[in-house]
C-alpha positions in Angstrom: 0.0 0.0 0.0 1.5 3.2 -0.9 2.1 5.6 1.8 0.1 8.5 0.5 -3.1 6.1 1.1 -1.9 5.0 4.4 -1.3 8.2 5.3 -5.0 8.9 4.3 -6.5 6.3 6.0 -4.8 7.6 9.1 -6.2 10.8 8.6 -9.6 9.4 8.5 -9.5 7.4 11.7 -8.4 10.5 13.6 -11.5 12.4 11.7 -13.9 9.3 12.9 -12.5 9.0 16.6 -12.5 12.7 17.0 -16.6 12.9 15.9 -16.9 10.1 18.3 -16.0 11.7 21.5 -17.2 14.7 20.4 -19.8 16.0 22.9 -23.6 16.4 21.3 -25.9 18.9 23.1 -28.1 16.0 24.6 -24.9 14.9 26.1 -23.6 18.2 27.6 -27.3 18.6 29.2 -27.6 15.2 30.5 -24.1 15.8 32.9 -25.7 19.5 33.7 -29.0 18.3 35.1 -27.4 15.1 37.0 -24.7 17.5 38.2 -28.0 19.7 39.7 -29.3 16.9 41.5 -31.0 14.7 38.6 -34.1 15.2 36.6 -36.5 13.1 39.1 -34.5 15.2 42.0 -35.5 18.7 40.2 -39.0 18.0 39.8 -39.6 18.3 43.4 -38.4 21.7 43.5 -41.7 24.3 44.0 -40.7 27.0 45.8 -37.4 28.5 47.4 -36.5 31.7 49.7 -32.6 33.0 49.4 -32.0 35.3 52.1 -28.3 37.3 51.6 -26.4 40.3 50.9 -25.2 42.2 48.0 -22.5 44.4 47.9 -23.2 47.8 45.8 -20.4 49.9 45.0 -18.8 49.5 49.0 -22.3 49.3 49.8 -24.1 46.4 51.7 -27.5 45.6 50.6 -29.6 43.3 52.3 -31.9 41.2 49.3 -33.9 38.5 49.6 -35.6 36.6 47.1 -38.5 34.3 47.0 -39.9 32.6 44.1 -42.8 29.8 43.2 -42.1 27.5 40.1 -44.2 29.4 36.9 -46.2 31.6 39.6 -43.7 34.0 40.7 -40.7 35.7 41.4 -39.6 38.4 44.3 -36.6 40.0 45.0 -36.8 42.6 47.9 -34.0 45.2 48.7 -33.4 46.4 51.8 -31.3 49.8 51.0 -30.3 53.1 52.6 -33.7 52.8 55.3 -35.6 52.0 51.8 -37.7 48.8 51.4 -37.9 48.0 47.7 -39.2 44.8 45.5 -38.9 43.7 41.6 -41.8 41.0 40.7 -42.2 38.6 38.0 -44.7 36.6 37.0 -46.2 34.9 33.4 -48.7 38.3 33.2 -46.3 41.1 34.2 -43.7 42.4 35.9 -43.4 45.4 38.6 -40.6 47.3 40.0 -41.1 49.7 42.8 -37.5 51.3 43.6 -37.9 54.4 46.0 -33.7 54.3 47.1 -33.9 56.0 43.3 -36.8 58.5 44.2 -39.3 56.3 42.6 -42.4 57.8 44.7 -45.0 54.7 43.2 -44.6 51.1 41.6 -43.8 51.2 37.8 -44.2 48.4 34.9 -40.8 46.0 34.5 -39.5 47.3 31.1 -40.6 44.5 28.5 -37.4 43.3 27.2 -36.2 42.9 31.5 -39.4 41.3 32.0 -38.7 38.9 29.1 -35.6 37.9 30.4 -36.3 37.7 33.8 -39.8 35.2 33.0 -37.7 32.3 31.7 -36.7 31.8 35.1 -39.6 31.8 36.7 -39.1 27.8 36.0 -37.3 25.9 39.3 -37.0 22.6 37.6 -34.4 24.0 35.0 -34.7 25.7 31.5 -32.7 22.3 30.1 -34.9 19.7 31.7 -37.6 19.0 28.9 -36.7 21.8 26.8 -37.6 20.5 24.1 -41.8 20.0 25.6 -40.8 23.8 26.7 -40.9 24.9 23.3 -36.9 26.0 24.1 -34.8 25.7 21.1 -30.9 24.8 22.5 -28.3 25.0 20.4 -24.6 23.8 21.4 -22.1 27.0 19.8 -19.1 25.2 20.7 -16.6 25.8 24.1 -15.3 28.8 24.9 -13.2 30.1 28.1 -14.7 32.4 30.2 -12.9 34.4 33.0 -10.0 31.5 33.2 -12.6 28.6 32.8 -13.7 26.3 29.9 -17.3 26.6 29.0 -19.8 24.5 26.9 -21.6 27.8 25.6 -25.2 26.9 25.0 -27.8 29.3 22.9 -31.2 29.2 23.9 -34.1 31.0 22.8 -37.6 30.9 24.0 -40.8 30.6 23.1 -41.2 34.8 23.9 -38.4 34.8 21.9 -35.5 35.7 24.4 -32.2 34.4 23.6 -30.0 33.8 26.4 -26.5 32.3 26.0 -25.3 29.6 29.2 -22.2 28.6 30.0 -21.8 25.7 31.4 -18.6 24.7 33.5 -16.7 21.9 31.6 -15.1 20.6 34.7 -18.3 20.5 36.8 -21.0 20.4 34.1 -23.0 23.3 36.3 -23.9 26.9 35.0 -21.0 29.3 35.2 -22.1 32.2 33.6 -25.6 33.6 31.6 -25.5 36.4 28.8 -28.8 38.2 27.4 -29.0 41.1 24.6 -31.5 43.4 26.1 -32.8 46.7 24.2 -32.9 49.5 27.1 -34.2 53.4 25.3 -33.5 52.2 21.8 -30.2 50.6 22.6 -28.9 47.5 23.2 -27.2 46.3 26.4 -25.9 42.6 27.2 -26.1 41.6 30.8 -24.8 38.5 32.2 -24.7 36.5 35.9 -22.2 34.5 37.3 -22.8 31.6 39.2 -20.0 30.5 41.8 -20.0 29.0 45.3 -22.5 26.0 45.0 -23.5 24.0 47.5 -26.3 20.9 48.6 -28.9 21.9 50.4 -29.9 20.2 53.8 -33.1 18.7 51.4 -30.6 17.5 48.6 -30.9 20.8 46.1 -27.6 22.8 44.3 -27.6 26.1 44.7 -25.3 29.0 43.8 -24.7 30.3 46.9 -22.7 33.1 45.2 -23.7 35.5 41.8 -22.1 38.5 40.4 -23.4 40.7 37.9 -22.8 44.1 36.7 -24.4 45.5 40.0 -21.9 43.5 42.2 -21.8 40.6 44.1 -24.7 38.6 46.2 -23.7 35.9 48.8 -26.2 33.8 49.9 -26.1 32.5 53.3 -29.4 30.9 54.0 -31.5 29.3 51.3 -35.1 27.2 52.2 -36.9 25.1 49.6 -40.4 24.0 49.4 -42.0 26.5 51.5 -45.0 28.0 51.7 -45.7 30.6 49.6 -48.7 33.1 49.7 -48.8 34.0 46.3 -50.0 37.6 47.5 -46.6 38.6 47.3 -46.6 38.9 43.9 -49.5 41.3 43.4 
């Protein structure tokens, strides 16, 4: 056999063993949602209160938010003797901010409350996405801030896009990116997720987020409460 063929041949194994370990989106999701706690684990998940504190510019910022899987979600700021909320829920969203001056409660900009909606689901955007009406696409890997991401497009059926990176190493969420239009431009914010941790009931949690406001740390997190829906009018 002449060598230019062997040499071809050789070339084409490589080629077929590289495709074969190469990671397929079902693949990268499956390790994410057993490195969460599992798909039958998840399910169980209704409602959860995160009680911690941000830090604002030097500032410490006591939040605390509560949410109810597809019902609602409530983040309360505790700020410069200021009590203020955001809600979420499937019909709306309200923001009601008076550390800025706001005197009454105001609409959630759309494209915020777009983003924001998605995650009004505690089970995970990945687990049954495709039932969800989510379309996931895997982009490829890319480093992020020192560490090596699967990066994950998904868009919605309110047609959000958000891009997820998911940790290589420890097949959990490292970082979420979403193009948002703010007065006729167009602004990208992300979160960070770091610091996770089992709860006593078996959950993962981040217990740790960063995002362009600062940093949250988390150091008490219930699951499964109950939750007077109230809140969220």
């Amino acid at each position: 056999m002449k060598p230019i063929v062997i040499f071809g041949l050789f070339i084409m194994v490589m080629v077929f063993a590289q495709l074969a370990h190469a990671q397929t989106l079902d693949d990268v999701l499956e390790k994410h949602i057993a490195a969460m706690g599992g798909k039958e684990k998840l399910a169980t998940l209704n409602s959860f209160r995160m009680e911690g504190n941000l830090n604002y510019q030097g500032t410490d910022v006591g939040i605390v938010i509560t949410k109810l899987h597809n019902k609602g979600a409530r983040t309360d700021i505790s700020v410069s003797a200021t009590e203020n909320y955001r809600i979420v829920t499937p019909a709306g969203g309200t923001v009601f901010m008076p550390v800025f001056g706001q005197s009454a409660p105001s609409d959630m900009p759309a494209d915020q409350l777009k983003a924001d909606q998605v995650f009004l689901d505690l089970h995970g955007i990945f687990v049954n996405y495709k039932e969800k009406g989510i379309q996931a696409e895997l982009t490829g890997k890319e480093t992020v801030d020192g560490t090596e991401c699967y990066k994950i497009k998904a868009t919605f059926k309110n047609g959000n896009t958000t891009n997820f990176f998911i940790d290589i190493k420890t097949d959990r969420l490292y970082k979420t990116t979403t193009t948002t239009t703010a007065n006729g431009q167009e602004a990208e914010s992300f979160t960070i997720y770091t610091n996770y941790k089992q709860t006593a009931e078996g959950y993962w949690f981040a217990y740790t987020t960063s995002n362009s406001r600062g940093q949250t740390d988390f150091d008490k997190i219930e699951t499964n409460i109950k939750v007077d829906e109230s809140i969220f009018k």
